[in-house]
Each structure stands twice: as C-alpha cells, then as structure tokens.
N, C-alpha and C positions, 0 to 999 in steps of 0.2 A: 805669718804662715801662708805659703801658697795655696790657690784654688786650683782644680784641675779642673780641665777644659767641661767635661760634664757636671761639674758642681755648678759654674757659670750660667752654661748654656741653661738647664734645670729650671733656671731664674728670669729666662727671656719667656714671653709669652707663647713666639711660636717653639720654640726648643722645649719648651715645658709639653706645651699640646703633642710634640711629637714624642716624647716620652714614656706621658702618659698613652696617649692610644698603643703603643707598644707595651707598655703594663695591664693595659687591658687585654690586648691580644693573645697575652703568656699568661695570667689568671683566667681567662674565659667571661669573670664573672666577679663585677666587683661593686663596693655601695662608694656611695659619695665623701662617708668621713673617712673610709679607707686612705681615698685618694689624696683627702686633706691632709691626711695626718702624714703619708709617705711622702709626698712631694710640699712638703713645710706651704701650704697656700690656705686661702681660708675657705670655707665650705661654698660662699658664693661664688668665688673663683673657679672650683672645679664642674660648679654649675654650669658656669658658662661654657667652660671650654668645653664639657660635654655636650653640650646644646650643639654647638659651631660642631664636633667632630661626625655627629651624628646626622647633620646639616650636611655634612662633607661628606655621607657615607660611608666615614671611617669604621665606626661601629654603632651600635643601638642603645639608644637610651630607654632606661627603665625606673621605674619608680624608683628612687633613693640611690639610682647606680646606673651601671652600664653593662652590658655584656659583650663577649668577640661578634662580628660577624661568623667568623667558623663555628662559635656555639649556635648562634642562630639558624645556619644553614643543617647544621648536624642534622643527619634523618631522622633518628631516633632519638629523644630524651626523657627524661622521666617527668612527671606530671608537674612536680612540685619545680620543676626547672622552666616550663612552659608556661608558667601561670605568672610569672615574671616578666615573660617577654611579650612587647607590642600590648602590653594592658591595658592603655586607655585606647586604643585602635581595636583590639576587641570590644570592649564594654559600646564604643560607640556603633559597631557591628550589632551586639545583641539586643543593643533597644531599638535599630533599626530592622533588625529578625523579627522582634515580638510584634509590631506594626501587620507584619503578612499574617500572620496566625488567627484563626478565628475563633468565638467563642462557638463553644459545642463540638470541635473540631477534634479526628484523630490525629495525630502527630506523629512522626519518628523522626528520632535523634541522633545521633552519633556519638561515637567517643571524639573527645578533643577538649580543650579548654573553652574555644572561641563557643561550640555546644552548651558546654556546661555554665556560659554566662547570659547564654540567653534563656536557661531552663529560672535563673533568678532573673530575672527580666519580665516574667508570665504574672506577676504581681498583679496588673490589672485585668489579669480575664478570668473565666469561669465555664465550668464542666468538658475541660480538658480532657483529653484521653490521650494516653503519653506512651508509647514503647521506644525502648532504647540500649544499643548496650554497654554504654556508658554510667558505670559503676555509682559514678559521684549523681549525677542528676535528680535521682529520686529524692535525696536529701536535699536537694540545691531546690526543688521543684517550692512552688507556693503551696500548702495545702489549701488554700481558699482558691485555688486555679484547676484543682483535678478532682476530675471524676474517676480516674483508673488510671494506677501505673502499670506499665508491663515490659519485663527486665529480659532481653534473649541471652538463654544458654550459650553452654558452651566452656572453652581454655578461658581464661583471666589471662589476657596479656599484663601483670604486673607493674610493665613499666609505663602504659596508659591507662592503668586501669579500667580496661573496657573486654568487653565479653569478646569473641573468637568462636564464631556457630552460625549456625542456619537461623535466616530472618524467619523464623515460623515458631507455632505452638502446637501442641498436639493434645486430641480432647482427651477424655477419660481411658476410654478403650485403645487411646493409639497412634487414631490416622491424624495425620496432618492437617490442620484446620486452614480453611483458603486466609487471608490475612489481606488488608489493603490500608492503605491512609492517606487523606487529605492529603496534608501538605509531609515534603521531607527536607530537614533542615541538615545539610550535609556540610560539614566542616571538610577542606581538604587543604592539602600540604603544597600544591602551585597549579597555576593557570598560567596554561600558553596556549597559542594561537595554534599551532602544530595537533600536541598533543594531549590537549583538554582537560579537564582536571585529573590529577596526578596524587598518589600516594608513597610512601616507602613501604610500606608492608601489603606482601601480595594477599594474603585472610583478611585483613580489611578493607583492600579494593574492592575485594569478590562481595566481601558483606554490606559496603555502601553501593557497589552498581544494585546490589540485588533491593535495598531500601529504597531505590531510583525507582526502581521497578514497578514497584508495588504503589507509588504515591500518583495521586491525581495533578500536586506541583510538587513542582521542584526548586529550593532554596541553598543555592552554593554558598556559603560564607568563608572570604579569603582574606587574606587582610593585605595591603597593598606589597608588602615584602615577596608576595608568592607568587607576584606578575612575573613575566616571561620563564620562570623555571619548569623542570620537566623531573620529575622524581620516577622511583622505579615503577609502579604500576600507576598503570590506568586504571580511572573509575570511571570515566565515562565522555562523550565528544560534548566539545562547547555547548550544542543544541539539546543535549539530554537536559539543561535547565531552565527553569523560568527567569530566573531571577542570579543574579548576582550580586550579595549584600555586602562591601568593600567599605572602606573606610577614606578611600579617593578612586577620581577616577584613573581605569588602567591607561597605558602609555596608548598612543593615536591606532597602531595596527591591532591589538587587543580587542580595543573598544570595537572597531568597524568589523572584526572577524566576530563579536559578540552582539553585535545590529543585526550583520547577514543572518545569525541564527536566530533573529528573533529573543534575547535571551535581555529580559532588563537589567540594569545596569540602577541597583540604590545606593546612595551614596548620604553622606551627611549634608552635602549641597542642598538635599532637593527637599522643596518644601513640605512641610505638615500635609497641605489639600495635597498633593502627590502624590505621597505615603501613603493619606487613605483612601487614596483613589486606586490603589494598588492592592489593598489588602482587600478591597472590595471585589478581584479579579476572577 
C-alpha cells in the first residue's frame, strides 16, 4: 500500500515540527499527549520539538502544551485562558514583586494573573493592607499577610474578573475619602519605548493610571513577551515607574530608554543583596 507524500514527510523530524506548529496555530491551544497521540510520536518527542519551536518563536510553550502566538497576542481572553500562558515567567515575576513590598505596608493591585501570583507570593510578610480590583486576590491573599483587604467597586468585567470604577471609597455619609499607597503593583499588557506601558481596555487604563497616581512606588510587571508592543491604551509613560519586574532583560533600546527614565529594571539575574537592597528603596 502506498504512502502519500504528507504521511512521509509527518515522520521526518523537521516535516513533523512543521506540522505540528501548524496544528498548534489552527487549535490555538493544545496539551502535549494531544500531540502525541495525533502525530503517532512519543510524549518526549513532542516535548522537544516544542521546546525547539518555542525556541524558534514559532509559538509558546505552556505547562503540559502549547498555545498559537495569535492566542497569546489576542487582546482580550478570559482568565482561565491567561493563567496557562508564560506561567513559570510570571511565577518568577511575582516572587521577584513580593521582594519590593514591605511589611506594614499599603498596597494596590491590579486585575491580571501575573497580579494575582504575586498576591500568593506575600506568604512571608505581615500586616499588609491590600486594595484591589481584582476579584481573585482576596482569596489568593495569605491570611497571615493582612491586615485589611479593600475590594473597588464598580462593572465586573467577567472576562478578567476585575472590578471597572473609581479607585476610591466613600465614608458613611457619602464623600469621597482621599485614598493613597505605598507601593502599586501594576500588571500591564506591553512595554515600548514609544508608547510606555499599554493596555487593550480603555476603563482599565483609566483605572491603573489613576492607582499610578495615588502610590508613593511604582511596580510595572511584564513579562518578556510584552517588550516592544503597543496595545490600545495608555497607562502611563516609561518614567511614571520605579521599577520594572520582567522575567529577562528587555531588548538593548528598551533597557537604555528605561535607564534614561531612571526606571529599575528586576530581573531573575540579579542577586538576593540586590533585591534587598531594592525593596529597601
């Protein structure tokens, strides 16, 4: 019985890799025994090649699988979709976030996942004060870390499960209570030289400039995927932060446009005395 030329090809290493990264591109979103089991290879085999593709910038690997780059870039996705992508790139984001944070300290948070891993990450500190409007947090938080949570009203955008309102409270009678905090740990969606950190949703821009605002620092957290892009809104220019908590360093014009603004650059390079020489700031 003949083979036809893509049953062949299927079986060569590079003809398989180009295959597969087109199977990934047309599901968006796939696990590793998927691949095994469609492309007859064994689970360490699609390991690797997803290693090399992802190496290759083909697409992004994720715990047990891989996803398109077009899902990755997608502006908007829903939580449970975000919390899959770049997950050990965040996780090592939010234990270098918990590092700046001090104990006794007020906080604000943001909706996002890379947020939501550094609110489990506060394990070691104590009498935290936490505002945020980031639905998951308060349960993600350590209770042995806080002294007070405080959750801002408003729309529930569903699909990040994060509040949509004014960064404020209002006391018994009404008026608007002034609000401030230490440090503000802002997740955002891309960092470029141009146009400084970047959102797709214009109510969350409006809602993280205005947490900018009110903090004594500033803590952007991006993870390296989000260098040179520019999304629909602005939150705010390079210089509006202290700190840049990335998970590598950004490409050569990045970095030097994020020195001129005085803006640190944390990374997992940098040593322990560093860190706390930092959070000491």
């Amino acid at each position: 019985m003949g083979v036809d030329k893509d049953e062949r090809q299927r079986h060569l290493p590079a003809g398989r890799k180009a295959q597969l990264a087109a199977y990934v591109a047309d599901a968006g979103q796939v696990t590793v025994g998927e691949l095994a089991e469609r492309f007859s290879v064994s689970i360490d085999t699609v390991r690797r090649d997803l290693d090399q593709l992802s190496a290759d910038g083909v697409l992004v690997r994720t715990y047990g699988g891989a996803v398109s780059l077009s899902t990755v870039y997608r502006t908007d996705r829903a939580v449970d979709q975000r919390l899959t992508l770049q997950e050990q790139e965040k996780e090592k984001i939010a234990a270098l976030a918990a590092t700046v944070v001090q104990d006794g300290s007020t906080i604000m948070i943001n909706g996002g996942t890379t947020t939501l891993a550094v609110a489990r990450n506060l394990g070691q500190h104590r009498d935290l004060t936490v505002a945020t409007n980031n639905l998951l947090v308060p349960g993600a938080l350590p209770p042995t870390a806080i002294r007070d949570i405080y959750l801002f009203g408003g729309a529930v955008r569903t699909l990040t499960l994060a509040t949509i309102g004014p960064v404020s409270f209002r006391a018994g009678g009404g008026a608007e209570l002034d609000i401030s905090c230490d440090l503000a740990l802002i997740g955002v969606g891309a960092v470029d030289t141009e146009a400084g950190y970047t959102t797709s949703n214009l109510a969350e821009a409006a809602m993280m400039q205005e947490m900018i605002s009110r903090a004594g620092r500033v803590a952007i957290l991006a993870d390296s995927s989000k260098f040179g892009r520019r999304l629909f809104a602005q939150v705010s220019e390079l210089g509006s932060a202290d700190y840049l908590i990335t998970d590598t360093m950004p490409p050569a014009g990045l970095r030097d446009a994020l020195a001129a603004n005085e803006v640190k650059i944390i990374t997992p390079a940098a040593s322990p005395r560093q860190r706390a020489a930092r959070s000491a700031d």
